[in-house]
C-alpha positions in Angstrom: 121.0 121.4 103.1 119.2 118.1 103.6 118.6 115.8 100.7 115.4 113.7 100.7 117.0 111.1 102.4 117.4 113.8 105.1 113.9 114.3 105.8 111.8 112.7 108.5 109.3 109.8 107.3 110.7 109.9 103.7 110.3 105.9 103.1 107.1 105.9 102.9 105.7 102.7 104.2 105.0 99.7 102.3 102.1 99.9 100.3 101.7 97.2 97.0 100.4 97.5 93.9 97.5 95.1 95.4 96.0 98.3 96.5 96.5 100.7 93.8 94.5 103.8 95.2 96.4 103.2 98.2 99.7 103.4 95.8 98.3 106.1 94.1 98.5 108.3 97.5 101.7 107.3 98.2 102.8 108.6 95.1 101.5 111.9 96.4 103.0 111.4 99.8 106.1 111.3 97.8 105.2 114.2 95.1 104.4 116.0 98.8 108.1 115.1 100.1 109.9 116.0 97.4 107.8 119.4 97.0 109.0 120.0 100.3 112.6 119.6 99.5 112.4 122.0 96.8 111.0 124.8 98.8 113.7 123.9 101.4 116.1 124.1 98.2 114.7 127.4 97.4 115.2 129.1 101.0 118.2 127.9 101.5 119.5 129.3 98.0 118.0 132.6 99.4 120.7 132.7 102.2 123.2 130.0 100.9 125.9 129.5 98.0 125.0 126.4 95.8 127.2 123.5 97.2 127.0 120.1 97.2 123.7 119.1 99.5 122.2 121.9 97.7 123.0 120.4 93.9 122.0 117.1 95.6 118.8 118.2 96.1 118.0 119.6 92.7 119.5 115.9 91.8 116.9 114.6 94.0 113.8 117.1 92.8 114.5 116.8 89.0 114.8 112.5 89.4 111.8 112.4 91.0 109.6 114.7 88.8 111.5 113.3 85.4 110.7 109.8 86.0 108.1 108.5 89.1 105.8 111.4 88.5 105.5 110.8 84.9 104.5 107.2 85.4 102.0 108.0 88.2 100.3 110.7 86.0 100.3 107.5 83.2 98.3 105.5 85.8 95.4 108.2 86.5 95.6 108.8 82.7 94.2 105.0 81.9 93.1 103.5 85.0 91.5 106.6 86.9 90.5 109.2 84.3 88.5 106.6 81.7 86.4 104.9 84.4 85.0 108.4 85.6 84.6 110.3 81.7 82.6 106.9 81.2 80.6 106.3 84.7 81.2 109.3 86.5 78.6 111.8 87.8 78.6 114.9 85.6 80.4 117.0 88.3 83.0 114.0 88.4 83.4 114.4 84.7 83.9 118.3 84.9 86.3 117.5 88.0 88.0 114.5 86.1 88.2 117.2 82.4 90.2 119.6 84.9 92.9 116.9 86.1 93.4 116.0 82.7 94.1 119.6 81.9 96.4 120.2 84.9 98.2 117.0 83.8 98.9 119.4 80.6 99.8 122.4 82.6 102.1 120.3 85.2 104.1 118.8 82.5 104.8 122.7 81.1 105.2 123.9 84.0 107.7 121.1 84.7 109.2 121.6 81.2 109.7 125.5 81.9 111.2 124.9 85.4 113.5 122.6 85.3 115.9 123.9 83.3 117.0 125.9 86.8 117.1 122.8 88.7 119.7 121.1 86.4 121.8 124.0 86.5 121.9 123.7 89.8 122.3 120.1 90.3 125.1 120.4 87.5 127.2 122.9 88.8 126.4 125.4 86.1 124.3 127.9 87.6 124.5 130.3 91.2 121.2 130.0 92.2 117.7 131.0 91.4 116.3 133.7 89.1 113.0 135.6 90.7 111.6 134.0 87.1 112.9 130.2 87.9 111.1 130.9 91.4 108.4 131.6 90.2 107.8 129.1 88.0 108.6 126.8 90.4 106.3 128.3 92.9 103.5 127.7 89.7 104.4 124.6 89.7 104.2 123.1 93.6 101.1 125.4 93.5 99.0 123.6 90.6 100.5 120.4 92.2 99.0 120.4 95.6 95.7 121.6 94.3 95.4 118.8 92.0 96.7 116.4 95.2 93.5 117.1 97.0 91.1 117.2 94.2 92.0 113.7 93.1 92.3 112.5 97.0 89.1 114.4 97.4 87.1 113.7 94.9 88.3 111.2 91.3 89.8 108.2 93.5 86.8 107.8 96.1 84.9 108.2 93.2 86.8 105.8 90.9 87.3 103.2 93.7 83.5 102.9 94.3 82.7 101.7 90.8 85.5 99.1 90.8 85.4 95.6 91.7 88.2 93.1 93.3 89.2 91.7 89.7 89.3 95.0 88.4 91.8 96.7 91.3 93.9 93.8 91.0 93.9 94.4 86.9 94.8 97.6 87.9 97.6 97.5 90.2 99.4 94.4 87.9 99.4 96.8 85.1 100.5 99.9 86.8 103.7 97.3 88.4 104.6 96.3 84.4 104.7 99.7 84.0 107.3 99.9 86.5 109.2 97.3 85.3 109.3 98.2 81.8 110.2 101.9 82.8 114.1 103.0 81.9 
């Protein structure tokens, strides 16, 4: 079993916070990557024994779900969401209402599913439950649908109504952020 620093193209490439939408979907190239290794986690637990690589990669999965997606939610949250609600087109408001809400259902979902994962990861459990997979499955679902509705839709949207001063605001803040993270 491949952890993430296994898979092809995993380092995403440079981007700054000088471009913040551009951070934004690297974010998701990431949330992307590290979907992927849990699906790969999940078929190989299907024909495999937990072992190492494979408690490595729930390692991996619950790390990067527990703390980078939590602070990329946190940017859309003030940065993204606020600026559309306020100057969006109606349909961008409905759109932006529906993020928000999945922000709420990913977190529970999140909450619900990763109890399996660290079992796994600590050595605790055998495998995966038909239940744990499918809230897992809930979960990457409601994930990549909210992926191309931002990608789609709020960040062209939100990048058209801000100026220089305000992306470079944007992009310092969402760096402190960063920084200031445990």
């Amino acid at each position: 079993m491949a952890t993430s620093a296994g898979l092809p193209g995993f380092n995403t490439p440079a981007v700054g916070f000088e471009q913040p939408f551009a951070m934004l979907e690297a974010c998701h190239e990431r949330v992307e990557r590290t979907l992927t290794l849990l699906s790969r986690l999940r078929s190989y637990l299907r024909e495999q024994a937990v072992d190492d690589a494979a408690r490595q990669a729930a390692r991996d999965v619950l790390r990067y779900f527990d703390i980078a997606a939590p602070l990329h939610h946190e940017d859309e949250e003030l940065h993204v969401f606020p600026l559309l609600l306020a100057r969006g087109a109606p349909s961008v408001v409905a759109l932006v209402r529906q993020l928000q809400q999945d922000h709420v259902h990913m977190a529970a979902d999140w909450a619900a599913a990763r109890g399996a994962l660290a079992a796994l990861a600590d050595g605790s459990a055998a495998g995966l439950s038909a239940q744990d997979e499918a809230l897992l499955e809930q979960f990457a679902q409601r994930y990549g649908q909210h992926i191309q509705a931002e990608e789609g839709t709020a960040y062209p949207s939100a990048q058209a109504l801000l100026g220089e001063g305000d992306l470079r605001t944007m992009g310092l803040e969402m760096a402190g952020r960063r920084r200031s993270a445990p």
